[in-house]
NUKOLNU-615285 format. One record per residue (C-alpha): x, y, z; residue in three letters. Coordinates in pm, whole numbers, padded with zeros to 5 digits, always signed. Example, Ala and Ser with C-alpha at 12.3 -4.5 7.8 and 13.67 -1.06 7.14 Angstrom:
BEGIN
+01230-00450+00780ALA+01367-00106+00714SER
// end
This chain:
BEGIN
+01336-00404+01968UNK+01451-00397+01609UNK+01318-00208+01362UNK+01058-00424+01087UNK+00857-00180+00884UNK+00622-00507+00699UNK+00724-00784+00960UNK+00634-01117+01015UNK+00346-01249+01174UNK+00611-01519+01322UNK+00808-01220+01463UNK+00463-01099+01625UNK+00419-01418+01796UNK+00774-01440+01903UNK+00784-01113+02030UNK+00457-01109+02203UNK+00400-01454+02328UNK+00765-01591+02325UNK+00924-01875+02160UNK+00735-02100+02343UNK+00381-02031+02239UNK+00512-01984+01879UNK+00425-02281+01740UNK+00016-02255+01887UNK+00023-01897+01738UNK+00087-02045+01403UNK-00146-02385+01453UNK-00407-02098+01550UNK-00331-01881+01246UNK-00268-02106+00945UNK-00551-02316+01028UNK-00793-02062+00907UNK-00557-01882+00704UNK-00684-01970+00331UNK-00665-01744+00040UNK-01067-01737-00127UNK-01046-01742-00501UNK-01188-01460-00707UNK-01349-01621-01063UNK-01498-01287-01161UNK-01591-01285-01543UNK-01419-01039-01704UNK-01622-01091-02000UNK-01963-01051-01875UNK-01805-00704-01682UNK-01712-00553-01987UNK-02059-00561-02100UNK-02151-00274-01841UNK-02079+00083-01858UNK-01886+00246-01621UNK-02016+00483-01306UNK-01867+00789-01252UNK-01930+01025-00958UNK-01821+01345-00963UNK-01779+01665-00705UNK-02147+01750-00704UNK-02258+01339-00788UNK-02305+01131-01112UNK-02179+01219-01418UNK-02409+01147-01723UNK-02313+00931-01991UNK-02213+01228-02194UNK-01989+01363-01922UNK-01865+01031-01848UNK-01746+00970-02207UNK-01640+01304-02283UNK-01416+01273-01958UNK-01278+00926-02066UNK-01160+01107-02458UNK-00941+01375-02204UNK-00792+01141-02015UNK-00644+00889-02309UNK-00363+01056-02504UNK-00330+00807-02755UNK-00596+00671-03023UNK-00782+00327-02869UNK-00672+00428-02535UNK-01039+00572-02447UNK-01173+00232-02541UNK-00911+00064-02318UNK-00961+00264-02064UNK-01351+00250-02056UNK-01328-00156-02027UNK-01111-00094-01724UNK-01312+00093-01573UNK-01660-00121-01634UNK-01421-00448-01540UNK-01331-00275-01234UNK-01661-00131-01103UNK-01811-00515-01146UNK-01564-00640-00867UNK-01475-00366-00644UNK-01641-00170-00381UNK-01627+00264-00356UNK-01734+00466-00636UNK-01525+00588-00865UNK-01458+00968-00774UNK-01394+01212-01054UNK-01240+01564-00984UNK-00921+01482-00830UNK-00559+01582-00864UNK-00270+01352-00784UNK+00107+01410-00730UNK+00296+01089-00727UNK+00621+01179-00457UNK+00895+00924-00446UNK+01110+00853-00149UNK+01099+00935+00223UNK+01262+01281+00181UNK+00965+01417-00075UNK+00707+01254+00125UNK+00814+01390+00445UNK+00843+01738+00313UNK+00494+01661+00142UNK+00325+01553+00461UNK+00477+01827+00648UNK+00397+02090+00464UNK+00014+01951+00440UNK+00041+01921+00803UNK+00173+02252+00879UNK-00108+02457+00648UNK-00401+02261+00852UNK-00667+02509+00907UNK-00888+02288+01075UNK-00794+01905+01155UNK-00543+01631+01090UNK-00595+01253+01102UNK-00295+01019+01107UNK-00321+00639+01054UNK+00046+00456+01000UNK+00181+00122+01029UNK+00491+00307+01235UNK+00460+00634+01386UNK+00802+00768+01518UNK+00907+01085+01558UNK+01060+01166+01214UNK+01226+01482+01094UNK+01193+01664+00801UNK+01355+02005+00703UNK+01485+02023+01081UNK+01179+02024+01218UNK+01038+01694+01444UNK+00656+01543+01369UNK+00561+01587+01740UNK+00663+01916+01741UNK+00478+02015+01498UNK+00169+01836+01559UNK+00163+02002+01907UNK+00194+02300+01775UNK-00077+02239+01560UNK-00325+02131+01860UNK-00215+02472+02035UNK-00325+02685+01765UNK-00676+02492+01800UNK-00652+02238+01510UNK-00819+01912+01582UNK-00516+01644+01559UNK-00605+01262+01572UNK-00407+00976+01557UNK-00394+00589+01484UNK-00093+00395+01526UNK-00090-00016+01502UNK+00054-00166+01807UNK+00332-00371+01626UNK+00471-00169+01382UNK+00516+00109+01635UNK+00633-00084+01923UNK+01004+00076+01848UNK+00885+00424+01908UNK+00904+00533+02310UNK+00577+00556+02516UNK+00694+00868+02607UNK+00637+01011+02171UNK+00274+00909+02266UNK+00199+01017+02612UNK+00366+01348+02492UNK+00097+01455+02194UNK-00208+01257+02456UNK-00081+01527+02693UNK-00137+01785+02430UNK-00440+01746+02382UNK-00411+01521+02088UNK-00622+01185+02048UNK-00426+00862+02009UNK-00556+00532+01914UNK-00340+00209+01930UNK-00442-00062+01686UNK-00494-00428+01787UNK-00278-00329+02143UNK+00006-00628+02129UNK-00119-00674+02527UNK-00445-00884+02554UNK-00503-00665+02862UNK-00508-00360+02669UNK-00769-00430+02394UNK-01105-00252+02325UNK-01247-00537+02117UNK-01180-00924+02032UNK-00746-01004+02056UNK-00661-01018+01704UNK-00273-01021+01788UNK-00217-01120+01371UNK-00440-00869+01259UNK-00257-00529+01218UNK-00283-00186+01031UNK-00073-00116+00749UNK-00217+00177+00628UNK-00051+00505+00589UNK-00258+00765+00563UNK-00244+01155+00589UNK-00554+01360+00540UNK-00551+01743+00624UNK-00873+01944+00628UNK-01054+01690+00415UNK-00959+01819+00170UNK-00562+01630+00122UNK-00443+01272+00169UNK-00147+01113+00129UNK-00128+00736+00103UNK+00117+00486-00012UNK+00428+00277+00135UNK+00619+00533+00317UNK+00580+00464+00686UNK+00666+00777+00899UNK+00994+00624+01063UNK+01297+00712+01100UNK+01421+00456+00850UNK+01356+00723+00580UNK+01585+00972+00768UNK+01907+00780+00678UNK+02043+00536+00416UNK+02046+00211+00633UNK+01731+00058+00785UNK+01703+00109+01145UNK+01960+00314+01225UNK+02033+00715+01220UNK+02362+00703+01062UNK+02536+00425+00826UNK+02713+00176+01044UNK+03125+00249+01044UNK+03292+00075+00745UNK+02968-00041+00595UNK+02800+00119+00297UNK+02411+00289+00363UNK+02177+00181+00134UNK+01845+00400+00030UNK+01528+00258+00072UNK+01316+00277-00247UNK+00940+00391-00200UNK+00664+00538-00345UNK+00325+00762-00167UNK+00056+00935-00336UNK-00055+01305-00236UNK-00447+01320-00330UNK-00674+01687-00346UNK-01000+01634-00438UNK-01327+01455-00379UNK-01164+01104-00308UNK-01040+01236-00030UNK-01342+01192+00186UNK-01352+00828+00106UNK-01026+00801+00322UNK-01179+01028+00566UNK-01457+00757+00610UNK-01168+00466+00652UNK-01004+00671+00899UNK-01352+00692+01097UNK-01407+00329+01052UNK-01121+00262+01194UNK-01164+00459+01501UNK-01522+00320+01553UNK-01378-00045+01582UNK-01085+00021+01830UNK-01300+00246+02039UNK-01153+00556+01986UNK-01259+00864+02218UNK-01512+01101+02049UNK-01375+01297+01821UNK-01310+01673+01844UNK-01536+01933+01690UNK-01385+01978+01343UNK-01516+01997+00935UNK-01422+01644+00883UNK-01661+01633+00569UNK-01622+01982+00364UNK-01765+02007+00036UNK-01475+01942-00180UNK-01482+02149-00572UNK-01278+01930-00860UNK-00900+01972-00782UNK-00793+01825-01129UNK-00937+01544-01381UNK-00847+01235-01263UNK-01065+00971-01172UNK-00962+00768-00824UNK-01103+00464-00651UNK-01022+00452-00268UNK-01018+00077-00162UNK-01005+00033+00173UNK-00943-00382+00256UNK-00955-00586+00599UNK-00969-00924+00729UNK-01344-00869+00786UNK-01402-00893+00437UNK-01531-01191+00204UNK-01394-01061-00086UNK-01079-00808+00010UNK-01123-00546-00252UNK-00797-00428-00376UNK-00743-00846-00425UNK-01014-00911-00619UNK-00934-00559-00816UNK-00585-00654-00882UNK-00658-00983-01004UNK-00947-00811-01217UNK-00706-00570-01371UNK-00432-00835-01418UNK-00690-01058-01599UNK-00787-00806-01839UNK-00479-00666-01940UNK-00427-00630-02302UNK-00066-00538-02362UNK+00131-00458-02079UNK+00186-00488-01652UNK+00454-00321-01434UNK+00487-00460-01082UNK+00722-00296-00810UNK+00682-00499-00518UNK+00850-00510-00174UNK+00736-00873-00112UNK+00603-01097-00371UNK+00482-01344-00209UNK+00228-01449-00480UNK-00095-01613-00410UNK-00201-01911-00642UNK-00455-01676-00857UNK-00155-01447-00820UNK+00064-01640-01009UNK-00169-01838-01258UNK-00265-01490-01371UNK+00084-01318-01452UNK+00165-01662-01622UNK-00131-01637-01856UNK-00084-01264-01929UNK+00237-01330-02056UNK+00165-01633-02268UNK-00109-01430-02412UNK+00130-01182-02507UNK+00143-00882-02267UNK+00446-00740-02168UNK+00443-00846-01782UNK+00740-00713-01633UNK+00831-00735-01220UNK+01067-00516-01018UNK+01186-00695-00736UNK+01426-00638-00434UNK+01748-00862-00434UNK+01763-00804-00041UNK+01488-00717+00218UNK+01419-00693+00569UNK+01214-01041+00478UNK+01453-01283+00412UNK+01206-01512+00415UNK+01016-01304+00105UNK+01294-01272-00070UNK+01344-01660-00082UNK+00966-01748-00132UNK+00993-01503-00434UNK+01316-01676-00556UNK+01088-01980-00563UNK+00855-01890-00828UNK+01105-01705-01034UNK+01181-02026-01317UNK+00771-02050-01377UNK+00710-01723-01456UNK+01054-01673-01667UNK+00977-01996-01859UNK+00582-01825-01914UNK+00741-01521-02058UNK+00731-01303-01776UNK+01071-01068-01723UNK+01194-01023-01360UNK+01458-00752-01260UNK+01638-00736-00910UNK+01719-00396-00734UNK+02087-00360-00617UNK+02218-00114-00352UNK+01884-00043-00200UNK+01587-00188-00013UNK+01284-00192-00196UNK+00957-00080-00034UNK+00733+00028-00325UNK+00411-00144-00379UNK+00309-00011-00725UNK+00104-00137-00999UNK+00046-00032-01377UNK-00194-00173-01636UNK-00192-00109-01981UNK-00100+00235-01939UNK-00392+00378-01835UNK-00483+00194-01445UNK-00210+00247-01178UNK-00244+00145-00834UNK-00017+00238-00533UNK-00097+00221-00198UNK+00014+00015+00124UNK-00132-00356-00038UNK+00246-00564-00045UNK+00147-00820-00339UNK+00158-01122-00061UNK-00073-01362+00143UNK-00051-01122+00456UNK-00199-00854+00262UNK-00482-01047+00130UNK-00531-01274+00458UNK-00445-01021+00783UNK-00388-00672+00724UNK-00537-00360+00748UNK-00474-00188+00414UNK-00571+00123+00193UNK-00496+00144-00193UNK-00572+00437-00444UNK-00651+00300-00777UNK-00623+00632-01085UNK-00744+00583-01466UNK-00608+00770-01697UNK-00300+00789-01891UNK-00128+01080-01732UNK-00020+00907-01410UNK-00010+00531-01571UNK+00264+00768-01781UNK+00412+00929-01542UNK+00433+00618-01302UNK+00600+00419-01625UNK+00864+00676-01664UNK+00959+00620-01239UNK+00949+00263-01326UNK+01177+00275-01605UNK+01428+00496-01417UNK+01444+00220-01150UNK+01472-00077-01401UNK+01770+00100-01555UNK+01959+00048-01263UNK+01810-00272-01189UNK+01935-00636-01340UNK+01765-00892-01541UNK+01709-01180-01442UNK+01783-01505-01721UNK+01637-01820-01716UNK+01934-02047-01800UNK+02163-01873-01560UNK+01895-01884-01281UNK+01823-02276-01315UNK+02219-02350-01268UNK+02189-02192-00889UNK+02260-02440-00614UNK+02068-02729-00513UNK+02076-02593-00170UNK+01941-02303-00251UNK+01649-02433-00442UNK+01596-02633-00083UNK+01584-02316+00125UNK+01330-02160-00087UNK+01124-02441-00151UNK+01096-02461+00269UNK+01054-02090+00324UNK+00715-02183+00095UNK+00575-02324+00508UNK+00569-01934+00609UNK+00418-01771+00331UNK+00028-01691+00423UNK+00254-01496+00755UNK+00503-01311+00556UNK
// end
């Protein structure tokens, strides 16, 4: 089966179902597939002040403020920041957690060596949820390998994998760690005959997240397959006479407080697809402040009215006062989506998008080609990777709110998946995830109105078709 790290609901249909029953898969799914709108006042938000928790629980006014003056480095940026955070906490659901460090690790090589090194110092337990679970390598040594040896030396190891985005790894990587001793969950099982709850064959997890003694996490876009091994998708070496190409992503290794708010997501989780019980283990420790910033785990489903790290986005979008820096795998924007980049620029904020020029989406890629002329007439400035596939999904708002997580900025995100998002205040990482986004846009190109408009007719056909697919992609 080929390898698709943020497929297609069509491809899930296909695969599962066959071409035949494709079309009532997608009569069954776009019929209640609809976006909700979000019309959350930022003006009446600002009005509030923001709530902070800390290691040991709420921070007082004085603490709050006095926490907001260390994180800004620049005069006004307190002020900026504080509105953030009050527009934010109006909309969104999770405290905000002070006490936290965060180490932003870029690629699948430093992630790998991140996770396995958290993975390997487990004292107590380990719980893995990912999109694809394969048996990946880092620094010679292979994930079930290590996790085995983990369970051995009497560490409780637990494990969520979703259905479709693993169904490339063997039966035989899972029945391996089961036999060890280690619990594994499949998500939303692609069989009907294998689920624990209602079939939701278009509902899948995307989340990718590490946590180590409750203590760690790592989150983000970097899926633990193979893919990150080698420098062209799917395979374990570059194909003969063709060039590799490096896939571009972006996780986030958490220590702190926050970290127990992923712990609860991962036990969610677990509860819905019936998981076995758990294994005796210090899932909850009391966690000391790791480092000063302030994070806001958002953990969004289908089950929700209002999917959280939407509504924040839009929120934080809304409210921007001078600039935005998008890196997204697939922008596929909704309506709100759109309307609000368009208006940020035209208001005057630097709104900037990095963007892949090829994908294992074509269909993205061409639904994004779509809306390029609106928002380059609006003001908005869109830059194309070259030589590389683009997986981040990354987020920056007037220097001082980042965002980076497993949330694509498409319909599928919003409408059917599973996903988990870290949102940080403060300057230091807004800074620090600027700088990684400038490094990319230097090697990135521009894209210019007047040359764009002259592309072919039939091109401007294709993507004005792929629009049909776009709640699946």
């Amino acid at each position: 089966m080929a390898q698709c790290h943020d497929a297609e609901a069509v491809g899930h249909c296909r695969r599962a179902l066959g071409i035949t029953a494709l079309w009532a898969c997608l009569g069954v799914v776009t019929a209640c597939a609809t976006v909700p709108d979000f019309d959350q006042d930022g003006g009446q938000a600002a009005g509030s002040k923001p709530h902070i928790v800390g290691a040991h629980g709420p921070l007082t006014a004085s603490r709050s403020k006095a926490l907001l003056e260390r994180m800004s480095t620049e005069p006004g940026e307190a002020g900026m920041l504080e509105r953030h955070l009050a527009i934010e906490q109006a909309v969104a659901d999770g405290p905000l957690i002070a006490g936290n460090r965060v180490d932003i690790l870029r690629d699948g090589p430093e992630s790998f060596h991140a996770i396995f090194a958290a993975i390997a110092g487990a004292k107590d337990h380990v719980d893995l949820e990912y999109f694809t679970l394969e048996d990946v390598e880092s620094d010679g040594l292979r994930l079930g390998d290590l996790l085995t040896a983990k369970r051995r030396a009497g560490v409780a190891v637990n494990v969520i994998y979703d259905s479709y985005g693993s169904s490339s790894t063997p039966a035989s990587f899972f029945e391996r760690l089961k036999q060890a001793g280690i619990n594994v969950v499949e998500f939303n099982p692609i069989n009907p005959l294998d689920a624990t709850n209602s079939y939701a064959l278009n509902d899948r997890d995307h989340r990718k997240i590490l946590v180590v003694d409750g203590t760690t996490a790592i989150i983000g876009g970097v899926n633990l397959s193979t893919t990150y091994q080698s420098k062209s998708p799917g395979k374990s070496v570059a194909p003969e006479g063709k060039s590799s190409e490096h896939w571009r992503d972006t996780d986030l290794r958490i220590e702190g407080p926050a970290v127990a708010r992923l712990q609860t997501l991962f036990f969610d989780h677990w509860a819905t697809q019936k998981g076995p019980p758990f294994m005796s283990a210090d899932y909850f420790p009391r966690v000391a402040a790791k480092g000063r910033e302030v994070v806001r785990i958002l953990g969004s489903t289908p089950d929700n009215s209002v999917p959280q790290y939407y509504v924040t986005l839009l929120s934080a979008i809304r409210n921007a006062e001078k600039s935005i820096t998008i890196s997204a795998a697939y922008f596929v924007p909704t309506h709100q989506e759109m309307e609000d980049l368009i208006d940020a620029a035209r208001r005057g904020v630097d709104v900037r998008l990095l963007l892949p020029d090829q994908s294992d989406s074509a269909r993205a890629i061409a639904v994004a080609h779509s809306r390029y002329s609106d928002l380059l007439e609006a003001g908005v400035k869109i830059y194309e990777t070259h030589g590389l596939i683009l997986h981040t999904k990354t987020v920056v708002v007037d220097g001082v709110w980042s965002a980076i997580g497993s949330s694509n900025f498409d319909q599928r995100s919003v409408l059917f998946n599973d996903e988990v998002d870290a949102v940080v205040l403060g300057s230091g990482t807004a800074q620090a995830m600027e700088t990684m986004f400038a490094d990319d846009l230097a090697k990135a190109r521009q894209i210019d109105l007047a040359a764009w408009d002259k592309r072919p007719l039939s091109q401007r056909i294709g993507e004005f078709f792929s629009r049909i697919w776009q709640t699946l992609l």
